[in-house]
The first five atom37 places (N, CA, C, CB, O) and aatype in JSON, in Angstrom:
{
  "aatype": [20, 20, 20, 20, 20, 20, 20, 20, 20, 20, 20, 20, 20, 20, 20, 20, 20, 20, 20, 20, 20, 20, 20, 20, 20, 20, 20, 20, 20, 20, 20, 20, 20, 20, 20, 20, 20, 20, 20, 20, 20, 20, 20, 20, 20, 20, 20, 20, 20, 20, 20, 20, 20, 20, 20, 20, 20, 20, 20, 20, 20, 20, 20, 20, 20, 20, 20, 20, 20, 20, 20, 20, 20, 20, 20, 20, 20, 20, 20, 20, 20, 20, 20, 20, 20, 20, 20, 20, 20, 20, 20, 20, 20, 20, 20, 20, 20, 20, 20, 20, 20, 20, 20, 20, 20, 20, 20, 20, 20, 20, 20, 20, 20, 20, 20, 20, 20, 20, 20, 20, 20, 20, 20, 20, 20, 20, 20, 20, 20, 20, 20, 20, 20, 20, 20, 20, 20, 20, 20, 20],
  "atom_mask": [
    [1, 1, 1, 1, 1],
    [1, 1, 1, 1, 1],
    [1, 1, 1, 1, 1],
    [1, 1, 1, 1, 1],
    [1, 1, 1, 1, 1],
    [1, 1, 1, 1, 1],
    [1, 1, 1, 1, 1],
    [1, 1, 1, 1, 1],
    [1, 1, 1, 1, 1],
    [1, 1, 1, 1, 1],
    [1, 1, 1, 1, 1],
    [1, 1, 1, 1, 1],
    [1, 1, 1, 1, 1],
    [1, 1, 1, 1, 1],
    [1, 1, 1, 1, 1],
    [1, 1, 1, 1, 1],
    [1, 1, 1, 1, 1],
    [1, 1, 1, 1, 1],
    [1, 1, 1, 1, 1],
    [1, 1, 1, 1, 1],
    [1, 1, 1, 1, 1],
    [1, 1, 1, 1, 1],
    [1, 1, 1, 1, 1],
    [1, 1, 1, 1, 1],
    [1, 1, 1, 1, 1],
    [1, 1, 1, 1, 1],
    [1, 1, 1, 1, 1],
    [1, 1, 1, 1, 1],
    [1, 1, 1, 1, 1],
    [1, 1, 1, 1, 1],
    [1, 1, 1, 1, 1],
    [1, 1, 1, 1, 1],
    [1, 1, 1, 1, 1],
    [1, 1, 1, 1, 1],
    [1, 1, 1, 1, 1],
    [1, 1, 1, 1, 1],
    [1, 1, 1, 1, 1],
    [1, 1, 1, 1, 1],
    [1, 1, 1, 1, 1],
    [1, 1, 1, 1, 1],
    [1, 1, 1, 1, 1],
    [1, 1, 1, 1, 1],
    [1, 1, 1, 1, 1],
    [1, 1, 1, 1, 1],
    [1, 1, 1, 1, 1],
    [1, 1, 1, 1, 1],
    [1, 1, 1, 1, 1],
    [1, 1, 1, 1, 1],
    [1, 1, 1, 1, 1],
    [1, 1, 1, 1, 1],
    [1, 1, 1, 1, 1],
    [1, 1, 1, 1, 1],
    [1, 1, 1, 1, 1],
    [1, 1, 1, 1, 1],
    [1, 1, 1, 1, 1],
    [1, 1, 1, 1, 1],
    [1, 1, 1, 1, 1],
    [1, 1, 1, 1, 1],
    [1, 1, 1, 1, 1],
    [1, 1, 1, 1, 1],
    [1, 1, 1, 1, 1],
    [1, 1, 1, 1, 1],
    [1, 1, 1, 1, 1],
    [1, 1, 1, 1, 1],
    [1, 1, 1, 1, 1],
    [1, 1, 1, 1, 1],
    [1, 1, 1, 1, 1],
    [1, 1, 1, 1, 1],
    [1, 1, 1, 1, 1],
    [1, 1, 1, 1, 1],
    [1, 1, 1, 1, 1],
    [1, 1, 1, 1, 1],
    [1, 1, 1, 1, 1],
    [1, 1, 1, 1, 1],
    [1, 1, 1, 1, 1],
    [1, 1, 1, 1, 1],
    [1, 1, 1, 1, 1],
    [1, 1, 1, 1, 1],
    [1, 1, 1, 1, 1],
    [1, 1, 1, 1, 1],
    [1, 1, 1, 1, 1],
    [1, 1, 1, 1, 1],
    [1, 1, 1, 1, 1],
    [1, 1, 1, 1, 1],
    [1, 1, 1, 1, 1],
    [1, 1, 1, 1, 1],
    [1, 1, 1, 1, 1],
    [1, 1, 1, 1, 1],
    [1, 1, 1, 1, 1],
    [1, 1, 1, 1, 1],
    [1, 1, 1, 1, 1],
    [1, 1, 1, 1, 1],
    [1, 1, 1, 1, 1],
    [1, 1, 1, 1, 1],
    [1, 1, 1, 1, 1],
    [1, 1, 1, 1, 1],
    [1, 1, 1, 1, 1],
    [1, 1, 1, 1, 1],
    [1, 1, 1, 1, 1],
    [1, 1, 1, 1, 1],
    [1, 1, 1, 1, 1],
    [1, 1, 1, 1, 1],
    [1, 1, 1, 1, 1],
    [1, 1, 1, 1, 1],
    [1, 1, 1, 1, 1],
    [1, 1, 1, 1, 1],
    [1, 1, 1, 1, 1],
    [1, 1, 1, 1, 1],
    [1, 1, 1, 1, 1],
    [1, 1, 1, 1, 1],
    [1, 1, 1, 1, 1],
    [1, 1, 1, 1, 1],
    [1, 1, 1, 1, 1],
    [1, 1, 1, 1, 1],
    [1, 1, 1, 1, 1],
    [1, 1, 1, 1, 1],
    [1, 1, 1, 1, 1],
    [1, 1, 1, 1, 1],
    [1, 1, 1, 1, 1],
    [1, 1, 1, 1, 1],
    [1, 1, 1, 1, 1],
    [1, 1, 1, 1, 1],
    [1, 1, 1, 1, 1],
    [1, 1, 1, 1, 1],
    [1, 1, 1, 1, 1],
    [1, 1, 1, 1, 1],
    [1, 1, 1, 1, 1],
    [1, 1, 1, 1, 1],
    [1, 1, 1, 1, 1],
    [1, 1, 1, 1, 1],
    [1, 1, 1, 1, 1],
    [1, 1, 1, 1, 1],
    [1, 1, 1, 1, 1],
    [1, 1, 1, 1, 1],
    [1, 1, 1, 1, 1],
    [1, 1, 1, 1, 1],
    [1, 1, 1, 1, 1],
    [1, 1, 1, 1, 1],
    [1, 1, 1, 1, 1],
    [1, 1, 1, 1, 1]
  ],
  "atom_positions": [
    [[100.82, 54.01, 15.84], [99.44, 53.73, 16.05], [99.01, 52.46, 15.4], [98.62, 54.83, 15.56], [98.09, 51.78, 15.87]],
    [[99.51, 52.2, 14.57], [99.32, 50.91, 13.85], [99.42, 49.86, 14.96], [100.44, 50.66, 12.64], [98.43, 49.26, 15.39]],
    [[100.76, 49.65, 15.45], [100.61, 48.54, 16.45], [99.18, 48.51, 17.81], [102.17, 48.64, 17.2], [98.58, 47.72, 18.53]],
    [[99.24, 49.92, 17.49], [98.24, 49.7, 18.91], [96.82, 49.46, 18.27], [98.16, 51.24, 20.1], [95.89, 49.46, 19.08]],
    [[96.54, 49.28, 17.08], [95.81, 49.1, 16.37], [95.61, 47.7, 16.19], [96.06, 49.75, 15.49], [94.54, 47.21, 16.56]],
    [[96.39, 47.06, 15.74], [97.16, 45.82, 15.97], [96.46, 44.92, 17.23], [98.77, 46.27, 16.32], [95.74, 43.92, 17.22]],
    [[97.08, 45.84, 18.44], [96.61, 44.95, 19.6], [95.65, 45.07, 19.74], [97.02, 44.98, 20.72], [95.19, 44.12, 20.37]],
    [[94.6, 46.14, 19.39], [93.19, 46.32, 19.48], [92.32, 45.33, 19.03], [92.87, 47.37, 18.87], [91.19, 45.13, 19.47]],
    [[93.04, 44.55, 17.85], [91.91, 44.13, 16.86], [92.09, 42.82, 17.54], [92.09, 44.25, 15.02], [91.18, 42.01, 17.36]],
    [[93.03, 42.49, 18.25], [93.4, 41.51, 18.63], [93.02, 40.97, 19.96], [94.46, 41.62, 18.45], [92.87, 39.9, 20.55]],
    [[92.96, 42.07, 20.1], [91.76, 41.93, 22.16], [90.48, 41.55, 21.67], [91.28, 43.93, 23.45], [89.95, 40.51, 22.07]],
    [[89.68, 42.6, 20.5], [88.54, 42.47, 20.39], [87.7, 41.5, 19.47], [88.34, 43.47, 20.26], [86.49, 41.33, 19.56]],
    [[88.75, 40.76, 18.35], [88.65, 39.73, 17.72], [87.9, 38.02, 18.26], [89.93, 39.76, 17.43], [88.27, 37.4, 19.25]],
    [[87.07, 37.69, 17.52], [86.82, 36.63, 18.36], [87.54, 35.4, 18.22], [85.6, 36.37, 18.3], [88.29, 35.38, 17.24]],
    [[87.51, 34.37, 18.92], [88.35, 33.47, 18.85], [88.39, 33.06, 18.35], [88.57, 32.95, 19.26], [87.34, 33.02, 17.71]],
    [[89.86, 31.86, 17.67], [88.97, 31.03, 16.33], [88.45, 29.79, 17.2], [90.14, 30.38, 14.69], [88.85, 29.6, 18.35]],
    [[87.61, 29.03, 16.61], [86.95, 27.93, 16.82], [88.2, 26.71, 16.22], [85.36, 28.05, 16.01], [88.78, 26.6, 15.14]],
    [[88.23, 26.03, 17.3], [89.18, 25.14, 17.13], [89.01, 24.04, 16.35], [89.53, 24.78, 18.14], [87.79, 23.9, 16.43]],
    [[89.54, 22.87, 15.42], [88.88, 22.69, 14.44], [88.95, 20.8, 14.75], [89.58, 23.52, 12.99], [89.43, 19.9, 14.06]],
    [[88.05, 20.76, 16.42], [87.86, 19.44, 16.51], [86.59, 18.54, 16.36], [88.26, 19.27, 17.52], [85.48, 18.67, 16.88]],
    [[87.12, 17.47, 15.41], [85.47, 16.42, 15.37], [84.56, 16.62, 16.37], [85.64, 14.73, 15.56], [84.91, 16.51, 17.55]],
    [[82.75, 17.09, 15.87], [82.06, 17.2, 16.82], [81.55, 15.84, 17.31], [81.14, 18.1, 16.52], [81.17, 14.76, 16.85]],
    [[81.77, 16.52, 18.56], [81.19, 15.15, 19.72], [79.46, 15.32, 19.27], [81.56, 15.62, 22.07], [78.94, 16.36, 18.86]],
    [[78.77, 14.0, 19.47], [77.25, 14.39, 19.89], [77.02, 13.94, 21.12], [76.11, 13.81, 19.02], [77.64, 12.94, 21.48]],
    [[76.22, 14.5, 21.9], [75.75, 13.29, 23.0], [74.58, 12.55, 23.05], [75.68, 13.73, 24.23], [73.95, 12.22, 24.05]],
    [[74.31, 12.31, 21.73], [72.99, 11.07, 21.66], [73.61, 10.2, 19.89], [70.66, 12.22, 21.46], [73.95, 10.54, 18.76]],
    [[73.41, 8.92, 20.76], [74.78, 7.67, 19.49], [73.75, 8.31, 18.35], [74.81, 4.95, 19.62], [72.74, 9.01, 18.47]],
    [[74.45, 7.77, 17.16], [73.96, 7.97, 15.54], [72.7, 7.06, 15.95], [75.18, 7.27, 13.98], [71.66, 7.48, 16.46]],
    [[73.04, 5.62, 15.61], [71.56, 4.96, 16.0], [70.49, 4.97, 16.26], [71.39, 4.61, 16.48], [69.54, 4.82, 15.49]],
    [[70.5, 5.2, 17.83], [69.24, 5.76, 18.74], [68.71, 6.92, 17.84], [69.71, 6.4, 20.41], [67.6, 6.71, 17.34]],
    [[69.34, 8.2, 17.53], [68.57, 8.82, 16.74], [67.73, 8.47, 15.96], [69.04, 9.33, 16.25], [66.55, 8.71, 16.18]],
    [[68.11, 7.87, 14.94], [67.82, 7.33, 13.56], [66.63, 6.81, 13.81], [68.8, 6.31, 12.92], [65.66, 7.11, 13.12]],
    [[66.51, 5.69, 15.16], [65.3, 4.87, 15.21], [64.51, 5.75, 15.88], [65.38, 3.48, 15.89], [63.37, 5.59, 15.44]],
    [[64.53, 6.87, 16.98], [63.78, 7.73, 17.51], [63.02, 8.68, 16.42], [64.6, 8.42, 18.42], [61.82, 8.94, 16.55]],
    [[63.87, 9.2, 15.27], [63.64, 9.98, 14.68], [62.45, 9.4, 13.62], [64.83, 10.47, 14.31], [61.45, 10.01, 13.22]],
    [[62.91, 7.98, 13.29], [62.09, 7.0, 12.77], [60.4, 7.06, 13.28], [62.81, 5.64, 13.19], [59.39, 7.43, 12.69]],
    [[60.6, 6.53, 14.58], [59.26, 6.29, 15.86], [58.52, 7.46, 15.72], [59.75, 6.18, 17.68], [57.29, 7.43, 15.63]],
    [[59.27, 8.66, 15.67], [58.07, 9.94, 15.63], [57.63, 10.51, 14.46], [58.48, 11.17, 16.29], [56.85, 11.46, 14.55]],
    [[58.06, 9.99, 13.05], [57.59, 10.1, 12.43], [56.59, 8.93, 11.85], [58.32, 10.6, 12.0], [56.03, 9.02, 10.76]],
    [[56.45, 7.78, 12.77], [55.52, 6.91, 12.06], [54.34, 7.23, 13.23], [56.09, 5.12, 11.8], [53.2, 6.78, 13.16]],
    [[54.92, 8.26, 14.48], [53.79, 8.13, 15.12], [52.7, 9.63, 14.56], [54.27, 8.02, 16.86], [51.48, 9.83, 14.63]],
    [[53.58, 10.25, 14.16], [53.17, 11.54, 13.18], [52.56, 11.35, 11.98], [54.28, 12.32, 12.77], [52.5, 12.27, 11.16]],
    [[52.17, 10.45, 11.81], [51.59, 9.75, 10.29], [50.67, 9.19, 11.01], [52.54, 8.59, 9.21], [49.58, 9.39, 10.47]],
    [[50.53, 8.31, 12.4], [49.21, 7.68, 12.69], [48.45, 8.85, 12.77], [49.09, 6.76, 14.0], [47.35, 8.99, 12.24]],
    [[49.37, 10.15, 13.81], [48.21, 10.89, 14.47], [47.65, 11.43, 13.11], [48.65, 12.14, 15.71], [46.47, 11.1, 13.02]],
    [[48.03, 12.09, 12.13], [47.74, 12.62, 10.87], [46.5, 11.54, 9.8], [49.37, 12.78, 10.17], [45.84, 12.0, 8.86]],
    [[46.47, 10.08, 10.28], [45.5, 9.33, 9.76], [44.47, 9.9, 10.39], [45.61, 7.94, 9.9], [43.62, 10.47, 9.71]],
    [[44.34, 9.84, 11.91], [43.48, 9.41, 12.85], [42.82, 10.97, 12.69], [44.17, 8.78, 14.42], [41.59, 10.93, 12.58]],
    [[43.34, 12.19, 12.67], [42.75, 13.18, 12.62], [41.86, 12.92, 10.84], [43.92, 14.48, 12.94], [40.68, 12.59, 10.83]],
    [[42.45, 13.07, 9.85], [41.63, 12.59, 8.59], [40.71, 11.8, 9.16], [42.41, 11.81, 7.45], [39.82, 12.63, 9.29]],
    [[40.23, 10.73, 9.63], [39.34, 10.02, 9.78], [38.45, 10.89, 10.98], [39.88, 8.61, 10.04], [37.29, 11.09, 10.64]],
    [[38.74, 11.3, 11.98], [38.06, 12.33, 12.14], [37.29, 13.09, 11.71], [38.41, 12.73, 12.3], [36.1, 13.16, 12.01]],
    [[37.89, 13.78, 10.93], [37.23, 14.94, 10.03], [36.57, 13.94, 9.06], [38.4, 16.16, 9.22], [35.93, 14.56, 8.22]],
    [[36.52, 12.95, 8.94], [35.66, 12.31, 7.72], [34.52, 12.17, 8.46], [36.16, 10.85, 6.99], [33.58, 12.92, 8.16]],
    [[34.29, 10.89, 9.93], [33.66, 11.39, 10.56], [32.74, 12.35, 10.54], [34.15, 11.51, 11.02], [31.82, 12.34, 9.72]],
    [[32.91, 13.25, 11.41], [32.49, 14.24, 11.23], [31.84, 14.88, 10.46], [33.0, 14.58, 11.32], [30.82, 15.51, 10.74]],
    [[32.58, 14.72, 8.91], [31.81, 15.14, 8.09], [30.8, 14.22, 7.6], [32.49, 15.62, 7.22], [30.06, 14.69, 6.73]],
    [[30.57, 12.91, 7.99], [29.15, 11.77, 8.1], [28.06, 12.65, 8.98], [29.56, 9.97, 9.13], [26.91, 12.98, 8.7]],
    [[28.75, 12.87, 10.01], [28.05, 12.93, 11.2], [26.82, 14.68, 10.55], [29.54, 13.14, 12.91], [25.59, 14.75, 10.57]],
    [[27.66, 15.56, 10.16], [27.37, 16.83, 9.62], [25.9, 16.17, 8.78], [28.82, 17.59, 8.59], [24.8, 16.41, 9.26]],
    [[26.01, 15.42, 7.62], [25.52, 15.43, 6.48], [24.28, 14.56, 7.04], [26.49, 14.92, 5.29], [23.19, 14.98, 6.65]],
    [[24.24, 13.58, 7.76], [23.26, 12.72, 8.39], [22.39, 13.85, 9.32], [24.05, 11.41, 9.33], [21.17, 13.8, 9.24]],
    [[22.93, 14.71, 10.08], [22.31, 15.76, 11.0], [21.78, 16.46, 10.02], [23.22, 16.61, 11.98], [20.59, 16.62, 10.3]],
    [[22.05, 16.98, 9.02], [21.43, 17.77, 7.82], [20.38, 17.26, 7.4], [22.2, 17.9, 6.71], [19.33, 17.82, 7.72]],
    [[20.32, 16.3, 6.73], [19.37, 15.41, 6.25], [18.28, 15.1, 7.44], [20.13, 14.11, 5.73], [17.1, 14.91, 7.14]],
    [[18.62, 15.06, 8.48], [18.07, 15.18, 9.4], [16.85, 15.85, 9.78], [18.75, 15.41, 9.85], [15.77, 15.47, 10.22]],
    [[17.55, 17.35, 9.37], [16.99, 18.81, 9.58], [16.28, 18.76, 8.94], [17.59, 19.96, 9.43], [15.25, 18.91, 9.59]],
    [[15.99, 18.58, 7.64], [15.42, 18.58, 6.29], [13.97, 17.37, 6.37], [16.84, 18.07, 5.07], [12.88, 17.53, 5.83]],
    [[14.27, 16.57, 6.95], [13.1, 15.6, 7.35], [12.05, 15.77, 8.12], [13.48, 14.67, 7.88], [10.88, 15.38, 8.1]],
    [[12.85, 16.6, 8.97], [12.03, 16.76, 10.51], [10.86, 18.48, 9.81], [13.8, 17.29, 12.48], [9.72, 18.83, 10.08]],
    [[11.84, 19.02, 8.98], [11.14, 20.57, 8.34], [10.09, 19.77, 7.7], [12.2, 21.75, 7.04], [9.1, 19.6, 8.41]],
    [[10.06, 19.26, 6.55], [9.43, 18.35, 5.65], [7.75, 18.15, 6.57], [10.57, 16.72, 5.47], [6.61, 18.58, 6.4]],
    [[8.28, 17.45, 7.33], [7.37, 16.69, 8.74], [6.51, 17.88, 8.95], [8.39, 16.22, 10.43], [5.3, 17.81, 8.77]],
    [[7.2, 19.16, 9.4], [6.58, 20.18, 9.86], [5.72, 20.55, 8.74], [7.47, 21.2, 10.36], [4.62, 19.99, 8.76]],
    [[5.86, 21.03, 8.13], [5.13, 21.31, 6.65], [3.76, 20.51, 6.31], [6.21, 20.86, 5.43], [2.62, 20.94, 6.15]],
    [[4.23, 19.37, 6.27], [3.58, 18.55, 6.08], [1.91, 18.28, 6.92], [4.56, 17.73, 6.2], [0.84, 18.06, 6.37]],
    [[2.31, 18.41, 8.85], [1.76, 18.42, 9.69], [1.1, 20.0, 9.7], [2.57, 17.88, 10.66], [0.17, 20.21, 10.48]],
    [[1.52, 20.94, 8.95], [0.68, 22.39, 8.62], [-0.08, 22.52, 7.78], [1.3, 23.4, 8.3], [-1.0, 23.33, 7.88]],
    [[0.16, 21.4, 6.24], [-1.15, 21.2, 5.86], [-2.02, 20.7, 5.75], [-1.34, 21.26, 5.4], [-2.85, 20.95, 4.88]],
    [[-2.14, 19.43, 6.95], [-2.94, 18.51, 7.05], [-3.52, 19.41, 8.13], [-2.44, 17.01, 7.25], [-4.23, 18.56, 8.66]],
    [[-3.76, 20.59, 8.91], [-4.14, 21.06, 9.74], [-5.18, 22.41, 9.06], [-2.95, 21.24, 10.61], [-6.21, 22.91, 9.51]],
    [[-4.52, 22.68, 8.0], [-5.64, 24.16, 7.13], [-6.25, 23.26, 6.58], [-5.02, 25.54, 5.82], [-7.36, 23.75, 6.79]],
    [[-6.54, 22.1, 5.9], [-7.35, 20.8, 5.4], [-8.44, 21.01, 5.91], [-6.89, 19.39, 5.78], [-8.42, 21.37, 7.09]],
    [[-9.87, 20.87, 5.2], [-11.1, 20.9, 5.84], [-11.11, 19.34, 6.36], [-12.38, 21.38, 4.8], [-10.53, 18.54, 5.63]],
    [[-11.63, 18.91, 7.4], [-11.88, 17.88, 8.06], [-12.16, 17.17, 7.01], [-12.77, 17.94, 9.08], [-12.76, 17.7, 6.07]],
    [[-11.72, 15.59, 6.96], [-12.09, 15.05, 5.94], [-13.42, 14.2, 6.15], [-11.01, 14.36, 5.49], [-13.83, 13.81, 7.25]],
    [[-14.12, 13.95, 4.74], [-15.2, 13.13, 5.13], [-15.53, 11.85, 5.35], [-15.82, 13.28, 4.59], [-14.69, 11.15, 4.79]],
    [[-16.51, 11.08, 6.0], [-15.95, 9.66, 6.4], [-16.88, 8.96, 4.93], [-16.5, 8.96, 8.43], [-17.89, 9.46, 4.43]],
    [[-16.33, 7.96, 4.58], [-16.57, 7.79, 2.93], [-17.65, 6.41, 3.3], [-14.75, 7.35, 1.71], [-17.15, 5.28, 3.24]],
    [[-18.85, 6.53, 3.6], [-19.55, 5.36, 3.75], [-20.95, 5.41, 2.48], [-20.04, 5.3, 5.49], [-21.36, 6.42, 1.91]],
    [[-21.31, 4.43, 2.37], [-21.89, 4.28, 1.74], [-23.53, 5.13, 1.76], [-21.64, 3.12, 1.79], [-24.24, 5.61, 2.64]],
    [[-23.59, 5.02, 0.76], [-25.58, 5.93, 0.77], [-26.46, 4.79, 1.07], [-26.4, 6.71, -1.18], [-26.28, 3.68, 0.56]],
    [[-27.35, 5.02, 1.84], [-28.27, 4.09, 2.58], [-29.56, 4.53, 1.17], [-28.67, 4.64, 4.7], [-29.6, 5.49, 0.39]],
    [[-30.38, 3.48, 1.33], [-30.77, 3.92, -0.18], [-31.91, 3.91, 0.4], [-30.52, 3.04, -1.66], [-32.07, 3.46, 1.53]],
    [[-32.93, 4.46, -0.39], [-34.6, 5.49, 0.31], [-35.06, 4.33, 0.24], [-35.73, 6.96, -0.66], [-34.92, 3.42, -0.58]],
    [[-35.99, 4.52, 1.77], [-37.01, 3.43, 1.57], [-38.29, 2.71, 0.42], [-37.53, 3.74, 2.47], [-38.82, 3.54, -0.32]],
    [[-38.56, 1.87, 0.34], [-39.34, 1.43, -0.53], [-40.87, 2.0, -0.33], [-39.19, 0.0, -0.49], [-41.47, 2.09, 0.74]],
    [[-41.3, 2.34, -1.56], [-42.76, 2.9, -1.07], [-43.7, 1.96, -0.14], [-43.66, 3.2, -2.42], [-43.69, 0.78, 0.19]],
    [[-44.54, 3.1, 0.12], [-45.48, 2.27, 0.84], [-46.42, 1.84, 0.2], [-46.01, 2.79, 1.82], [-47.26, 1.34, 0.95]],
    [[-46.64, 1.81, -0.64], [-47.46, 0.34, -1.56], [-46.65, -0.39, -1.96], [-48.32, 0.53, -2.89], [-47.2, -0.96, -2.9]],
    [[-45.16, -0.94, -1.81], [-44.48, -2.41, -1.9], [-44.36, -3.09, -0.79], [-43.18, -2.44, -2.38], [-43.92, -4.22, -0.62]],
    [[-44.81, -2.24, 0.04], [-44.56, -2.69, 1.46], [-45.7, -3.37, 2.26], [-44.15, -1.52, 2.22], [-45.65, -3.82, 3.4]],
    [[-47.03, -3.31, 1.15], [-48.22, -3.95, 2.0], [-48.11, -5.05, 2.04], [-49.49, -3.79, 1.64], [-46.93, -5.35, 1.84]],
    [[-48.99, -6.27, 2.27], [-48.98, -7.74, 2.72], [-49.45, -7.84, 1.81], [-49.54, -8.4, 3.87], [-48.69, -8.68, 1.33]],
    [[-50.51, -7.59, 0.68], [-51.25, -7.91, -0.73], [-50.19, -8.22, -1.54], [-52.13, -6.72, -1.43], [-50.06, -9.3, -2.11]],
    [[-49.2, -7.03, -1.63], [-47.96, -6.76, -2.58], [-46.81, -8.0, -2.47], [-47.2, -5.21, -2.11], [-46.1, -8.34, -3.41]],
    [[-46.79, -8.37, -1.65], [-45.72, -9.82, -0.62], [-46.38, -11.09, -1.22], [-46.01, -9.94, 1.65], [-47.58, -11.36, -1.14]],
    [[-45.42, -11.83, -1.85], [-46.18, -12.92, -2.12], [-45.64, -14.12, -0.88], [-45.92, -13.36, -3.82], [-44.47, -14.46, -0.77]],
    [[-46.76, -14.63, -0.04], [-46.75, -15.34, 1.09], [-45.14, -16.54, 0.91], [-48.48, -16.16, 1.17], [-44.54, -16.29, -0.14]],
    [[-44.73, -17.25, 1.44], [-43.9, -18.04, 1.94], [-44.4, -19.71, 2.77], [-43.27, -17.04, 2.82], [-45.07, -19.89, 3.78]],
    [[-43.88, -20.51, 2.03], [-44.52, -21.68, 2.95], [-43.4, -22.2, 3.84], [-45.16, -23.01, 2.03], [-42.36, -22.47, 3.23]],
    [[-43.38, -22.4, 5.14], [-42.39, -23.02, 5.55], [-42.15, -24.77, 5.07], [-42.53, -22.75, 6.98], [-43.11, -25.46, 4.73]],
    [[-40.8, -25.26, 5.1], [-40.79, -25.98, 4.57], [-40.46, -26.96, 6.14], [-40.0, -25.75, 3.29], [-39.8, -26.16, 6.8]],
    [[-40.61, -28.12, 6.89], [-39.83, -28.67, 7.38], [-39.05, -29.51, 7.45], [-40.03, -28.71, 7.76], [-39.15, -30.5, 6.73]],
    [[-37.96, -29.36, 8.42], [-36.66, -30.11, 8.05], [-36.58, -31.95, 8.66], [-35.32, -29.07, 8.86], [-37.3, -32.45, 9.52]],
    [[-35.84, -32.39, 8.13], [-36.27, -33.89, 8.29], [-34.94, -33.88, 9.23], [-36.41, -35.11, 6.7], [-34.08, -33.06, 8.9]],
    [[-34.7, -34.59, 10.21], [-33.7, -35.01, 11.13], [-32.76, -35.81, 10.45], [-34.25, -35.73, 12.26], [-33.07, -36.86, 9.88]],
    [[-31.33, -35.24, 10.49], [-30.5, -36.44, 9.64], [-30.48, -37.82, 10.77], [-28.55, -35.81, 9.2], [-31.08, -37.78, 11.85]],
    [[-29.86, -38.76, 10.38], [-29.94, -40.39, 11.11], [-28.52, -39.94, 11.99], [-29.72, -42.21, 9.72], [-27.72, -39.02, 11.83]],
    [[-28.61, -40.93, 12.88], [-27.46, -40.87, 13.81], [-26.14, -41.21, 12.98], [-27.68, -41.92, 15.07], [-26.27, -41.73, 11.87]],
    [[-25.24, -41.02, 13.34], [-23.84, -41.64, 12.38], [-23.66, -43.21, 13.01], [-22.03, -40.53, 12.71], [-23.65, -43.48, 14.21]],
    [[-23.57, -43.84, 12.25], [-23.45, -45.57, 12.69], [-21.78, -45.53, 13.62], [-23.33, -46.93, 10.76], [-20.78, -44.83, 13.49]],
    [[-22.1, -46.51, 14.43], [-20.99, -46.64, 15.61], [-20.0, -47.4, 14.76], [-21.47, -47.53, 17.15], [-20.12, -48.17, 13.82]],
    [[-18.6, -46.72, 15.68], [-17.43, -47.29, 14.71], [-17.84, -49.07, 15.23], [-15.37, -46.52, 15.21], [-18.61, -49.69, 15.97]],
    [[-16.66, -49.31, 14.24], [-16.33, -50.48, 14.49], [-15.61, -51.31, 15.65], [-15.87, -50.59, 13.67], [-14.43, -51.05, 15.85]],
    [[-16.24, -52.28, 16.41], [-15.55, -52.53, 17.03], [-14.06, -53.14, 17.15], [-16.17, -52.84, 17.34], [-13.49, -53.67, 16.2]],
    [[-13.54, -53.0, 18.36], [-12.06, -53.46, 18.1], [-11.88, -54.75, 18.45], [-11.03, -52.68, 18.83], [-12.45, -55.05, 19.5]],
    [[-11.17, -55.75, 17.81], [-11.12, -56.97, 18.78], [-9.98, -57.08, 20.0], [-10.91, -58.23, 17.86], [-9.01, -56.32, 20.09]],
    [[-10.24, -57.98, 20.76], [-9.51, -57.58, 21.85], [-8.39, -58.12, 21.98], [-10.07, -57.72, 22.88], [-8.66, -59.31, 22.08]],
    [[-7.13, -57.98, 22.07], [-5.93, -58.29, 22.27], [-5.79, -59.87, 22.92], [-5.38, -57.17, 23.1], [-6.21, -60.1, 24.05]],
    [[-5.35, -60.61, 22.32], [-4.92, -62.06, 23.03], [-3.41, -62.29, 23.58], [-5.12, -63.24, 21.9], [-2.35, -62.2, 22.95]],
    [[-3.56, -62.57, 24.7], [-2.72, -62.49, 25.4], [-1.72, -63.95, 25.1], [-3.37, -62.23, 26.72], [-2.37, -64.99, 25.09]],
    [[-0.65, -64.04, 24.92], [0.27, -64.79, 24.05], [1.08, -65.77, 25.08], [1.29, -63.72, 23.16], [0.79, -65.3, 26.18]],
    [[2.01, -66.96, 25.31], [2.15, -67.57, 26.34], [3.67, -67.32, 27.01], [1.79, -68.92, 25.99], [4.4, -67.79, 27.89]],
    [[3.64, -66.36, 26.11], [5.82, -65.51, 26.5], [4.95, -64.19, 27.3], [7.43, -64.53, 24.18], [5.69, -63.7, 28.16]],
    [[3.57, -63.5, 27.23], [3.61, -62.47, 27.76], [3.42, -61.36, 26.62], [4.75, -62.45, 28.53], [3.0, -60.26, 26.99]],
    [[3.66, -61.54, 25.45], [3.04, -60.56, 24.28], [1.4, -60.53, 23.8], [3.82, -60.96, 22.95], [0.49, -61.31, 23.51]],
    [[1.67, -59.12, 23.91], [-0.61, -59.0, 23.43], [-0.21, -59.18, 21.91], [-1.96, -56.72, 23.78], [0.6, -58.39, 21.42]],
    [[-0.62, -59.93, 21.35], [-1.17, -59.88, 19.77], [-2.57, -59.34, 19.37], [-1.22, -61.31, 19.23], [-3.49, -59.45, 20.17]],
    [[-2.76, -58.74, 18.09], [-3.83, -58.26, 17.45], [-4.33, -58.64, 16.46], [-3.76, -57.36, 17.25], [-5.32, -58.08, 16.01]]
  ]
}
């Protein structure tokens, strides 16, 4: 039984793996620089999302502040509305003067004075008149 034991282990055994240099089918190189390319393009996309989310988180904090302005506003526009109407701030017209300062006895009269006509303004000066020169030049 041993032998048939033997051949048993030997049917059902797996093969050995033969012990030749592995082939690749993509050169060392090309890898290297591919493997290179996607990780510098894996670092942009990884910037570009951070800046995103920074973004974003501008965008959040400005909309907040936002909110907070516009509430403010509201508030604001609720108590200028329970406010009693305000009053218009003009001056006091002041009581008339009795009627005994007001008679013609009480008034001391006025003389008109009249006005004297100022003089005309004296005429400019005249200009003399250009002499005509024997080349064709006006002199003055």
């Amino acid at each position: 039984m041993t032998a048939a034991a033997d051949a048993a282990a030997t049917l059902f055994a797996p093969p050995a793996a033969p012990q030749q240099p592995r082939l690749s089918l993509v050169p060392e190189g090309y890898a290297q620089k591919a493997m290179a390319s996607l990780m510098q393009l894996h670092t942009e996309l990884m910037d570009e999302k951070e800046r995103r989310v920074e973004l974003h988180r501008v965008l959040m904090e400005k909309e907040q502040a936002l909110a907070e302005l516009r509430m403010y506003v509201k508030l604001l526009e609720e108590k200028v509305e329970q406010r009693p109407p305000a009053r218009l701030r003009t001056r006091p017209v002041p009581p008339p003067p009795p009627a005994s300062a007001t008679s013609a006895a009480a008034q001391p009269k006025l003389r008109a004075v009249p006005r004297v006509p100022r003089p005309p303004p004296p005429p400019p000066p005249a200009r003399p008149e250009p002499v005509q020169a024997a080349d064709g030049w006006r002199s003055w």
